[in-house]
Backbone bond lengths (Angstrom), bond angles and torsions (degrees), N, CA, C in turn:
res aa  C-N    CA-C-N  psi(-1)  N-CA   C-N-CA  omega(-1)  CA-C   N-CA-C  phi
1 X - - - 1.432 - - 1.528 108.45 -
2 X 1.384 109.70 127.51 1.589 105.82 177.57 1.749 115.86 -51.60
3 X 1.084 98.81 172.41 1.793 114.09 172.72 1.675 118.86 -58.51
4 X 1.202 98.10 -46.39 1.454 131.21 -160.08 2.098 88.81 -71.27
5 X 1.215 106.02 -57.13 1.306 124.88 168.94 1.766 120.32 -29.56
6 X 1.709 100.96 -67.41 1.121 109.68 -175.06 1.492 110.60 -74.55
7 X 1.494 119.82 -3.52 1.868 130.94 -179.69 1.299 83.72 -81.49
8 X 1.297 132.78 -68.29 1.274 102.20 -144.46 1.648 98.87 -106.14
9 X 1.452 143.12 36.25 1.629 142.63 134.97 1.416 104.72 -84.78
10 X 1.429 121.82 1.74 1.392 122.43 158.34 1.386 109.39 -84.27
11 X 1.475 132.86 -53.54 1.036 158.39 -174.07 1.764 102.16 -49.61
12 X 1.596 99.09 -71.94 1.835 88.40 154.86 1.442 151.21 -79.33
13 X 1.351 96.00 19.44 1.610 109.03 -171.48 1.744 84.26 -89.14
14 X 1.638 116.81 -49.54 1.338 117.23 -178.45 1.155 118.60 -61.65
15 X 1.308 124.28 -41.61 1.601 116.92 157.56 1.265 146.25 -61.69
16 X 1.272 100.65 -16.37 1.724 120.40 172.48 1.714 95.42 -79.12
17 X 0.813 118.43 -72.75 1.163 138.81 -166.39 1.822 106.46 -40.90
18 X 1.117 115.38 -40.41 1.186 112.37 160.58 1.744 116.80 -110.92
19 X 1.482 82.79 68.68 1.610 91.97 167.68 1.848 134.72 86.41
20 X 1.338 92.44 -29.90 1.677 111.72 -177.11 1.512 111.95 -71.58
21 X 1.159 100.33 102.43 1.842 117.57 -161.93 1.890 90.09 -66.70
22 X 1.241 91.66 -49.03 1.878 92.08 -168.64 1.977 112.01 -46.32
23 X 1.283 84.29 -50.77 1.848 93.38 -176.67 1.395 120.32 -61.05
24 X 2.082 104.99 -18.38 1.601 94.08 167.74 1.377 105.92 -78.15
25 X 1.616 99.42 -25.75 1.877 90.10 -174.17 1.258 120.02 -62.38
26 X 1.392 118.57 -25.86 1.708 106.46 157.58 0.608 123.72 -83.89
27 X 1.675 131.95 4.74 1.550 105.31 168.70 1.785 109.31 -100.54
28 X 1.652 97.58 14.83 1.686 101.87 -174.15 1.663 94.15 -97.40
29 X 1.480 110.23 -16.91 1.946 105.02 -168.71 1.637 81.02 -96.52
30 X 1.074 136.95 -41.93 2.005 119.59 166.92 0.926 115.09 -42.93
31 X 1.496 138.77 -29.48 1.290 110.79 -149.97 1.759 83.08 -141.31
32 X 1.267 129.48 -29.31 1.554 99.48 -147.93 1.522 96.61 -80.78
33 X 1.065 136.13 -5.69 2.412 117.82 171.27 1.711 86.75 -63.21
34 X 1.234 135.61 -52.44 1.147 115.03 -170.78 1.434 130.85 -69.28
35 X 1.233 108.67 -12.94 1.924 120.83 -172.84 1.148 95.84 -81.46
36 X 1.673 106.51 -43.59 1.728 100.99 -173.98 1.507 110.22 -85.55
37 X 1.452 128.49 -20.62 1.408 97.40 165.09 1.325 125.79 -60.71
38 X 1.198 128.29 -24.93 1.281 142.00 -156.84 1.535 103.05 -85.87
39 X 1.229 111.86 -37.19 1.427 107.92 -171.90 1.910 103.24 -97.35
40 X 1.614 100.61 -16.44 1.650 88.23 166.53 1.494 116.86 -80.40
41 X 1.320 128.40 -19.00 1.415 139.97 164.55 1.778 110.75 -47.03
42 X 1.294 113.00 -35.12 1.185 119.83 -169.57 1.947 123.54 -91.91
43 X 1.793 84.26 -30.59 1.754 86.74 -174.46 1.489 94.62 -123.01
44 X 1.311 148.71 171.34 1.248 161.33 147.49 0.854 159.03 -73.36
45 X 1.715 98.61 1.73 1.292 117.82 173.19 1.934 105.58 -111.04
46 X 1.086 97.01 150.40 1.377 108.77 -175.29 1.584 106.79 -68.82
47 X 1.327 108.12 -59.20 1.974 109.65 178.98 1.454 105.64 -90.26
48 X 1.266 121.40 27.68 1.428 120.32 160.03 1.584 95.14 -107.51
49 X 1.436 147.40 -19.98 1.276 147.38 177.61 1.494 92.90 -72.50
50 X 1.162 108.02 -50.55 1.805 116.13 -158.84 1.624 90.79 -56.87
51 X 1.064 109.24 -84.56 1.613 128.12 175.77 1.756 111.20 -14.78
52 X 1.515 104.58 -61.34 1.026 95.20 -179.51 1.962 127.93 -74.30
53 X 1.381 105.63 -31.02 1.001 112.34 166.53 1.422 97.42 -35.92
54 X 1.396 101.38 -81.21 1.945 107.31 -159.59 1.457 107.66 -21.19
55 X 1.584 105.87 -56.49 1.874 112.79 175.05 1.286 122.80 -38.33
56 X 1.197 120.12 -44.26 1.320 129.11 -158.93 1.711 91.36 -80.84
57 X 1.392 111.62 -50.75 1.877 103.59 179.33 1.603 115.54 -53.88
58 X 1.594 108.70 -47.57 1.143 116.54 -167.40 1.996 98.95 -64.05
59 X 1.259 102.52 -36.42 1.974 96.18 169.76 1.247 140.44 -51.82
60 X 1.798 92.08 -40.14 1.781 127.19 173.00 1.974 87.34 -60.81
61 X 0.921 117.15 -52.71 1.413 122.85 -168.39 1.742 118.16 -57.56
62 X 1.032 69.97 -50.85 2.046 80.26 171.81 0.966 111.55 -99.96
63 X 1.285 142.19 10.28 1.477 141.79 133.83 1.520 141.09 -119.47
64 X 1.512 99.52 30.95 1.131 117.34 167.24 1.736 122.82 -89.09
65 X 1.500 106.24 14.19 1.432 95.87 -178.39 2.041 93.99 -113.20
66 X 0.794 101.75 -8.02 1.368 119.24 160.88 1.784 132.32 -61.10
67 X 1.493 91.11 -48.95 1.064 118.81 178.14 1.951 126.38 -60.04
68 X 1.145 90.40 127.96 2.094 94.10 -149.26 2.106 83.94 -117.54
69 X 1.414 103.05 144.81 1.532 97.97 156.19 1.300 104.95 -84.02
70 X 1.149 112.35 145.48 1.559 128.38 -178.38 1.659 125.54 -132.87
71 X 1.843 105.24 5.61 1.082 130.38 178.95 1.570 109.08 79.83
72 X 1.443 108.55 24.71 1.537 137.16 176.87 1.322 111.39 -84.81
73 X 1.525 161.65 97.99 1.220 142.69 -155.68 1.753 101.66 -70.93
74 X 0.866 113.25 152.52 2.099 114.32 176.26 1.199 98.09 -54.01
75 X 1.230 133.33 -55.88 1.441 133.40 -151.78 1.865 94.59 -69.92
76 X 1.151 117.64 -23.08 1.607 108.10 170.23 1.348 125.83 -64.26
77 X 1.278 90.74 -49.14 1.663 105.29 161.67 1.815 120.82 -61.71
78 X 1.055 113.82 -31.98 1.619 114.20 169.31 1.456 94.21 -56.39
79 X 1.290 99.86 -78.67 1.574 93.15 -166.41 1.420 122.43 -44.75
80 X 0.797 100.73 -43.80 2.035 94.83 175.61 1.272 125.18 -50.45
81 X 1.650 96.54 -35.66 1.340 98.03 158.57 1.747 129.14 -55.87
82 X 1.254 110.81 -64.85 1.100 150.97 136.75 1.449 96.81 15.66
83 X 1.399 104.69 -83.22 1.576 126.02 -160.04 1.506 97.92 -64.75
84 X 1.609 127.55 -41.55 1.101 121.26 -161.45 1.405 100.50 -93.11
85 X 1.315 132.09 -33.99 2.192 126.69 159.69 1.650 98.08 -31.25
86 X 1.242 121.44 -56.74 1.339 112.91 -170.19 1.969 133.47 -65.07
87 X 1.556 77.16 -37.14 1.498 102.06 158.07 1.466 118.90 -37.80
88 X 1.430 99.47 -66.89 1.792 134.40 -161.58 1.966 84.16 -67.01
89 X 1.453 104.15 -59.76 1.938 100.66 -169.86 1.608 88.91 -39.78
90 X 1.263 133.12 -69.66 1.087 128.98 -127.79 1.733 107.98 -81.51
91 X 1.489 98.15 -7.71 1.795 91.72 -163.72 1.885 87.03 -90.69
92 X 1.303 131.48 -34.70 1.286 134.85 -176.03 1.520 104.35 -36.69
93 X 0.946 117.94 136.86 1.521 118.61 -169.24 1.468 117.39 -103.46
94 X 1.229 136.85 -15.76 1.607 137.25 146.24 1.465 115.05 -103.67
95 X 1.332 104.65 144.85 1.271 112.22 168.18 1.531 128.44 -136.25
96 X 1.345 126.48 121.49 1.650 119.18 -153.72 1.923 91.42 -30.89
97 X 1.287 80.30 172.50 2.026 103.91 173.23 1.528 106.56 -110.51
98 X 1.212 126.40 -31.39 1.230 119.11 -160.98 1.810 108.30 -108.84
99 X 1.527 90.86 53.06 1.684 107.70 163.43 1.350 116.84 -95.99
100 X 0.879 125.89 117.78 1.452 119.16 -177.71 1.568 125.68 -66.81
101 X 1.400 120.82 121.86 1.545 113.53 -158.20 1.399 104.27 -60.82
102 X 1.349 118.08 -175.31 1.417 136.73 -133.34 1.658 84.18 -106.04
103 X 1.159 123.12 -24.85 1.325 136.72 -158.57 1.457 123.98 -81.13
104 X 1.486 108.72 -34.31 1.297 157.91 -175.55 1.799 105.29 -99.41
105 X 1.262 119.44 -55.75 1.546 101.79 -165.75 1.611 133.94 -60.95
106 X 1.588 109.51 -12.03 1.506 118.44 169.84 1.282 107.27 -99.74
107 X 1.645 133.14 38.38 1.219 113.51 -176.27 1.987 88.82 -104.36
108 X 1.135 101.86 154.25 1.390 118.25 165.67 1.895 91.68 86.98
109 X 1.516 134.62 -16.46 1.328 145.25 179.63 1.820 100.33 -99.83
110 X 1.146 120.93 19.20 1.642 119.54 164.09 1.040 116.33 -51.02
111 X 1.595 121.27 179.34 1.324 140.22 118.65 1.711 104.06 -101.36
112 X 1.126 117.13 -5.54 1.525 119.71 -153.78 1.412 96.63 -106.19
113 X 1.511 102.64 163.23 1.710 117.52 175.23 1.394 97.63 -73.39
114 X 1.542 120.25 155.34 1.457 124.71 159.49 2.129 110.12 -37.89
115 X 0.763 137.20 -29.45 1.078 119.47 -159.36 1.474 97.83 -108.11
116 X 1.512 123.27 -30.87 1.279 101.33 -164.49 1.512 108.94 -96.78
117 X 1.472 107.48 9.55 2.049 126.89 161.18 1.418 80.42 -83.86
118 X 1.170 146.53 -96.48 1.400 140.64 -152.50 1.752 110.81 -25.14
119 X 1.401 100.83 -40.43 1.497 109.36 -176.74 1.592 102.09 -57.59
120 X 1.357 104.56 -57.67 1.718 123.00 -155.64 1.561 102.30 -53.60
121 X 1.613 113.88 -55.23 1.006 126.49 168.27 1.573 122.95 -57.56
122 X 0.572 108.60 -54.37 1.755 114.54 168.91 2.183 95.16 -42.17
123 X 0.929 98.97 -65.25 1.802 116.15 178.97 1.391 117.36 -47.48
124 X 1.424 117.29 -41.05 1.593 136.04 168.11 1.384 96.28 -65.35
125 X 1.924 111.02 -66.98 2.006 87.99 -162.95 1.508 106.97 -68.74
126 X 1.408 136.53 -17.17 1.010 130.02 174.74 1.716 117.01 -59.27
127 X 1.067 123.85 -63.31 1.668 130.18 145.88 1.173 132.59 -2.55
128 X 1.860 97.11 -46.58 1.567 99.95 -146.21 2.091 86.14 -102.40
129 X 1.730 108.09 -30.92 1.043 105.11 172.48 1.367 121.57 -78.31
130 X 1.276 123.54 8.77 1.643 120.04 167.45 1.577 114.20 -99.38
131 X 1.837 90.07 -33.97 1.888 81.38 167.02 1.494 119.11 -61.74
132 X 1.235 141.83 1.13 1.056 134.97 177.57 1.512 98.66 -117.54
133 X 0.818 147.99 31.45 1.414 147.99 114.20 1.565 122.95 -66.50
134 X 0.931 102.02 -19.74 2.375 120.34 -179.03 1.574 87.91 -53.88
135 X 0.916 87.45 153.31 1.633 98.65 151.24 1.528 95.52 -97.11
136 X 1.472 96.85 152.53 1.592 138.15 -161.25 1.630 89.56 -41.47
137 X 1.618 114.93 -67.75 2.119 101.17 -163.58 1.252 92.38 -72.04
138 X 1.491 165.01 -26.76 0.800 164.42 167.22 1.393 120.81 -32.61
139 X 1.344 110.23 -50.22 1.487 122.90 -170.54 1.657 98.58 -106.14
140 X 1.126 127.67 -36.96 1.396 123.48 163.13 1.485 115.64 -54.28
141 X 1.584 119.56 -47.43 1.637 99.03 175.80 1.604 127.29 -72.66
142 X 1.917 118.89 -17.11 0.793 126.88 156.68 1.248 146.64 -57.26
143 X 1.878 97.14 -20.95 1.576 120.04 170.27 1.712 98.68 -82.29
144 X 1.092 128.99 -77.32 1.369 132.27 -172.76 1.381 94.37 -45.25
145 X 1.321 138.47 -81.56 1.360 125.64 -174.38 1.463 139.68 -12.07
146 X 1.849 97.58 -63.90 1.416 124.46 170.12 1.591 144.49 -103.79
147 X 1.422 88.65 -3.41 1.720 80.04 -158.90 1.906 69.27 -132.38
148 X 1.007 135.59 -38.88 1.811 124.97 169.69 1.526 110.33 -108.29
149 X 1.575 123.93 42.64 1.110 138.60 143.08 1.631 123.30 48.16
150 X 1.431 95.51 35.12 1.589 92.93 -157.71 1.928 91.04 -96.28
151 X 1.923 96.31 152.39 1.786 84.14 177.78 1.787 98.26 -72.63
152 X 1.626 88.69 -167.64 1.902 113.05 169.25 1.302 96.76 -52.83
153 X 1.030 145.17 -40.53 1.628 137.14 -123.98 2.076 71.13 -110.07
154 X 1.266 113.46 -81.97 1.243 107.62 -160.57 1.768 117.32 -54.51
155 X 1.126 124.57 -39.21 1.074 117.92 159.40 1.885 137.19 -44.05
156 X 1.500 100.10 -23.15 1.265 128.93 -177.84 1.694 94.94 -68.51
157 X 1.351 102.00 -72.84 1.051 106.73 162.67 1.787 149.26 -26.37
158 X 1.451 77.34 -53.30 1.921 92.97 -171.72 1.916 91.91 -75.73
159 X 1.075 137.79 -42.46 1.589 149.98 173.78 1.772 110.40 -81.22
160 X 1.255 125.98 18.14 1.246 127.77 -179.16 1.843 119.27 41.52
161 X 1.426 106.37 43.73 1.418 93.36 -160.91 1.760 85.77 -112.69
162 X 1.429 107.13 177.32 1.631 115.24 142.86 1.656 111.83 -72.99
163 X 1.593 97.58 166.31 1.878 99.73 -171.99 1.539 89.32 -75.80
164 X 0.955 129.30 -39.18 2.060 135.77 -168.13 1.683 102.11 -51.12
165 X 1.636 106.19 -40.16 1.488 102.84 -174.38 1.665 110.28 -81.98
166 X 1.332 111.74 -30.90 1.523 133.35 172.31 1.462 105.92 -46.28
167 X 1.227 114.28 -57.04 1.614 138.00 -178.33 1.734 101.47 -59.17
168 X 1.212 128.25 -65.96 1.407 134.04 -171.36 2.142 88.11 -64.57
169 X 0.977 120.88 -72.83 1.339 120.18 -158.90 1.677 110.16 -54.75
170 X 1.730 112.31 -31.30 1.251 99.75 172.20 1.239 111.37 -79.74
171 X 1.670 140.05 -10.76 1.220 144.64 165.38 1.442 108.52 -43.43
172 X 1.188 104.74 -88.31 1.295 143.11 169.47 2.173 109.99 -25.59
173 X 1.588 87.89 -45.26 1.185 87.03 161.24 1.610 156.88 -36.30
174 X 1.919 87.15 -73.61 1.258 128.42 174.88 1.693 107.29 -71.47
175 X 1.471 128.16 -25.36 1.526 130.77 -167.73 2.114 75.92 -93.38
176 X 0.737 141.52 -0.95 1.604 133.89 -174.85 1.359 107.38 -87.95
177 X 1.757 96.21 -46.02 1.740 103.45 -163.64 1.410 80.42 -88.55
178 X 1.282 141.66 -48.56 1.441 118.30 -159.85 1.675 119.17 -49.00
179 X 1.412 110.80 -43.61 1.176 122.28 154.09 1.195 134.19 -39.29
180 X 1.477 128.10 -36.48 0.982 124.64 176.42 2.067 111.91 -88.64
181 X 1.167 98.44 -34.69 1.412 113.84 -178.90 2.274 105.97 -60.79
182 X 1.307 114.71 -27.64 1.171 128.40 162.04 1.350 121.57 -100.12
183 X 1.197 107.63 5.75 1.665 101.61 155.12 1.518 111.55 81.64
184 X 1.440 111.95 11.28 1.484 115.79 166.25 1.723 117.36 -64.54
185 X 1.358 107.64 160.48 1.292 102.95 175.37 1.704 108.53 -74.56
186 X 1.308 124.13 162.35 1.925 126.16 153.52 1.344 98.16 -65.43
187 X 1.588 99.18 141.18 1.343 110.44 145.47 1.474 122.87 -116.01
């Protein structure tokens, strides 16, 4: 994220913060395509991403008067949030039945023939079930990276790292899942 960027999500963190509904709303059109990729990377339902996103703003919201710079970038703090909504989805112990699987919800919303969405999908849950074999920074820089589109620099950021360590870990990453996606053993 440019310089210029992080001046003024400072600029509305101070205005939200005392009250100015509009200034969270920009900092909800900055950030929320990325909260929700990140949190649709993680769960499988499409309006369980939506849903939870909303949570995670409405948290930023009620704990944004709390909220101190600490030489922490915001977007670190989203995610933590972020990371822990997903947490919280997962410890809840029922969940409706009549969600439609992940597998099913882009059908008839293609560009693709029935079979070669069947493929894609088949390719997504395959993906999505090896990222959760990663170990935790592993699959976190691969989520921010790819599936919530963030560059080296912002990802560095959102995970408190340098971009150099960002760079080695998403390496390191992607040669993990490839492995697993071909059926190699872990080492």
């Amino acid at each position: 994220m440019p310089d210029w960027q992080d001046e003024q999500v400072i600029h509305w963190i101070e205005d939200a913060k005392n009250g100015d509904a509009d200034s969270f709303g920009l900092i909800y059109e900055q950030y929320a395509d990325i909260v929700f990729r990140f949190i649709y990377s993680q769960v499988s339902h499409y309006q369980d991403a939506e849903d939870l996103t909303e949570e995670v703003f409405l948290r930023i919201w009620r704990s944004l008067g709390s909220y101190q710079q600490k030489g922490v970038p915001f977007i670190a703090y989203i995610f933590r949030i972020a990371r822990n909504a997903v947490i919280d989805h997962y410890r809840q112990a029922t969940r409706t039945r009549n969600q439609i699987p992940f597998e099913e919800e882009f059908v008839g919303h293609s560009k693709f023939e029935p079979e070669q969405q069947a493929a894609l999908n088949n390719t997504q849950k395959e993906i999505r079930a090896r990222l959760k074999e990663l170990r935790e920074d592993y699959r976190n820089v691969l989520i921010l990276r790819f599936f919530s589109g963030l560059s080296t620099g912002e990802t560095a950021q959102a995970l408190g790292k340098s971009p150099g360590a960002v760079r080695v870990l998403q390496h390191r990453a992607l040669a993990a899942l490839k492995k697993l996606i071909s059926g190699q053993p872990r080492t």
